[in-house]
C-alpha positions, 0 to 999 in steps of 0.5 A: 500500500502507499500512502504518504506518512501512515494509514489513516483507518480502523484495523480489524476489531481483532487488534482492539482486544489486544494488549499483552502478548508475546513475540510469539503467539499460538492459538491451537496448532498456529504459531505467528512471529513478528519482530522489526528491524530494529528496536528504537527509531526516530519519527521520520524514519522507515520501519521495517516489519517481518514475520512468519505464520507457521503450524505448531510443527513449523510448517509455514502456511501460505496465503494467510492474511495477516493484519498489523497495527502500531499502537501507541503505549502510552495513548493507545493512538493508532498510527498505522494498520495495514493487512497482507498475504503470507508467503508459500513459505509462511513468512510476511513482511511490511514497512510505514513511515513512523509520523510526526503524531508518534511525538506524544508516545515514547514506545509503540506496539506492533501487534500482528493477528492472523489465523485467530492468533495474535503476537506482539513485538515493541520499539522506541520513538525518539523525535530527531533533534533540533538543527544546530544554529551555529557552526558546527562543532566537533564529534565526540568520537572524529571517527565514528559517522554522525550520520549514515553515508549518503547514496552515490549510485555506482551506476554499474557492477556488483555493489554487494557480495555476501554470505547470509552468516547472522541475523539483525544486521543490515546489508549495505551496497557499497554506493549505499544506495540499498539496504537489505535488512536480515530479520531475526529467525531468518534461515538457512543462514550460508545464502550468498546475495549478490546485488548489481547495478546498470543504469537503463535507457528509456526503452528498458524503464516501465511502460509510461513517461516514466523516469528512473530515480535509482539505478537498476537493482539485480538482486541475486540469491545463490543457495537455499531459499529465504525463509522470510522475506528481507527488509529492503530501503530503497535510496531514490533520487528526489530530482526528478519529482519536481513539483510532482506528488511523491505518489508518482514515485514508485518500486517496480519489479521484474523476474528478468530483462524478457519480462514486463515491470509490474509494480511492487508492494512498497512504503514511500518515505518522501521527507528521507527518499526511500522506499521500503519493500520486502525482498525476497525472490530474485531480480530487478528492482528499479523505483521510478516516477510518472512524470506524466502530466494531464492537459485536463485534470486541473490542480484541485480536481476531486480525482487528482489524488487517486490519479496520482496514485495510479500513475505511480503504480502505472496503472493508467495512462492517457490519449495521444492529446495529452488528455485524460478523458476523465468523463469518458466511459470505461470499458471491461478490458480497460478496467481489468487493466487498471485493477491488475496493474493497481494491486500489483498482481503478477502477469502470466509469462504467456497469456491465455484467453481465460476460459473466453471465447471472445478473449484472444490469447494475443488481444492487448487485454488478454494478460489483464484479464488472465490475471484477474482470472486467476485471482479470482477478481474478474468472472465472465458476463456469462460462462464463456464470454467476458464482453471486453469492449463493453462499457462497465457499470457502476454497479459491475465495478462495485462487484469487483472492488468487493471482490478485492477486498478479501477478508477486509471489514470495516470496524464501524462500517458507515451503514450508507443507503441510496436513493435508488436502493430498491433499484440496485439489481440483486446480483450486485447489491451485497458487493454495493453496499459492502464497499460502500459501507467500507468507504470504498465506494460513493454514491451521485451528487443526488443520492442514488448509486446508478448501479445500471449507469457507466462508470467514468474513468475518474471515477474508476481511478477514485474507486481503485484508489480508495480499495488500495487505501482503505484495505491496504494493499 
């Protein structure tokens, strides 16, 4: 999920009950772990969090959904909660921003739910001095850094080579531009890393105007496989953001040259320029910034945010005019695009018609509409065909966004109706009124939902932006 600073939402009511339990947790034959990459931090900075969902006999399990939560000790504030997906190997990972708010708490609590299972892990806050106004005076110690070293991208070669040989420590390239933090419980120790760099033409950046902010990251793992995903910090280059939002800016992933960018999961931290992701699988790692700019969204309109957003995940893109079209209708092959490319969803190395005979396997949709397939977001107008050059509804949209929700439920859901609530057609009201309720989804200036209208492309970028905010991905 990106959002600037942290999330500004309830987590799942299972967090409320939770106070005072250990690192590690287990509620009948399901263990969570959960720890960070460090044990005090200063407001400003990028918290790293790891862990893993296991059985009682240490068998990871895949695809549980794990919620988070920073709670202040002192004020039981919330600063931050986000929700993700377990690993094949069991093991998760996330990171935020800790916020300026955190001032008026010394120590926060992470605290990790999944599986009916909760466990805890602490950290200290300290608030960053205040800048010196005279001359600077010498360090107590000359020979120890009073800061870390700024980045210099080396622009090429190999910038780290190294064995995996304990836990809590962090990997530095030598330009200091990445840093890959190894969590506790991390196995098997022995892993060699291998990070290279190259700097990339225009040609080899994601689809998009986009522009890169840090070199290309080949990241190489020799050996075992990890068990828990490594704490990466991503140091990028403000200069090509200008007066662009830091939404623009984001961590793009692909498995090698041949195959597409997709966006990657990560936290932005704008005031620093890093980004924080979880690293565990082998490739290209590259962030980079949509410097696109429409001739047609003027500063202040209701959408630009959710634009930008998008625009930093590469999820939409404009007409040869220099337009948006943000009131032109949307078609299902179009808004399956926009869905897969938003959460991030990885594309097939060789795409099918999906079970449609009106989909071709070659059709510039197809990959969109595969992956939205396989999912399980995107089903069929009927069992064999998908109609993609038909516009979609509101109402179609509504059943879609329900779907990439999962297993989210708003704590104090807004208990919305509609004028035009009679009228929703029973196939899509539950999905309605479950992502309206949510905050997801918003109903017309007059009252009515217009679950049979078409949906605009502003209002699909709104709604997208909304999902990945309000459930965190």
């Amino acid at each position: 999920m990106r959002l600037r600073g942290y999330r500004h939402f309830a987590l799942l009511g299972l967090l409320a009950l939770v106070y005072a339990l250990p690192g590690t947790a287990a509620a009948g034959s399901v263990t969570v772990q959960v720890s960070t990459s460090a044990t005090g931090y200063q407001v400003g900075s990028l918290v790293t969090i790891t862990g893993v969902v296991e059985t009682s006999t240490g068998q990871g399990i895949a695809d549980a959904q794990v919620a988070l939560e920073a709670q202040g000790k002192a004020t039981g504030n919330v600063y931050w909660v986000d929700q993700v997906t377990s690993s094949q190997s069991g093991s998760f990972a996330d990171s935020f921003v800790l916020p300026g708010t955190t001032s008026t708490d010394t120590a926060l609590t992470i605290f990790a739910v999944s599986e009916g299972t909760s466990a805890q892990t602490s950290i200290t806050v300290t608030t960053p001095p205040t800048p010196p106004t005279g001359p600077p005076s010498t360090p107590s110690s000359p020979g120890t850094p009073q800061t870390p070293a700024a980045c210099s991208p080396a622009g090429s070669g190999t910038v780290l080579s190294t064995s995996i040989t304990q836990t809590d420590v962090y990997l530095e390239t030598k330009d200091n531009c990445l840093s890959l933090f190894v969590p506790t419980g991390e196995s098997p120790l022995g892993t060699t890393i291998t990070v290279t760099e190259s700097t990339l033409g225009s040609s080899g950046l994601p689809p998009g105007q986009e522009q890169a902010a840090t070199p290309d990251f080949g990241i190489g793992f020799q050996g075992a496989s990890l068990s828990m995903p490594l704490g990466g910090t991503f140091d990028y280059s403000s200069s090509v953001i200008g007066s662009l939002s830091s939404s623009r800016v984001g961590l793009f992933y692909r498995s090698s040259p041949a195959a597409p960018w997709v966006w990657y999961k990560d936290t932005v931290n704008a005031a620093a320029d890093q980004v924080g992701a979880a690293v565990q699988s082998a490739g290209e790692y590259l962030v980079a910034v949509n410097t696109t700019r429409f001739n047609d969204i003027p500063k202040g309109y209701f959408a630009a945010g959710a634009i930008d957003l998008l625009l930093g995940r590469d999820a939409i893109s404009g007409f040869p005019d220099g337009g948006f079209h943000p009131d032109a209708s949307v078609t299902r092959a179009q808004f399956a695009k926009m869905l897969v490319l938003t959460l991030g969803l990885p594309l097939p190395a060789q795409a099918t018609s999906a079970g449609f005979s009106d989909v071709q396997g070659t059709a510039w949709y197809a990959p969109y509409v595969d992956a939205a397939v396989q999912a399980g977001l995107v089903k069929g107008v009927t069992a064999t065909t998908f109609e993609p050059g038909t516009y979609i509804t509101r109402g179609q949209i509504a059943v879609l966004v329900a779907r990439a929700m999962g297993s989210y439920k708003p704590t104090n859901p807004l208990q919305v109706s509609f004028t035009d609530q009679s009228q929703i057609p029973a196939w899509a009201l539950p999905s309605v009124m479950q992502a309206a309720d949510a905050g997801i989804i918003h109903g017309l200036s007059n009252g009515s939902f217009g679950a049979q209208g078409n949906a605009t492309r502003a209002e699909a970028a709104e709604l997208l932006a909304n999902l990945v905010t309000v459930t965190g991905q």
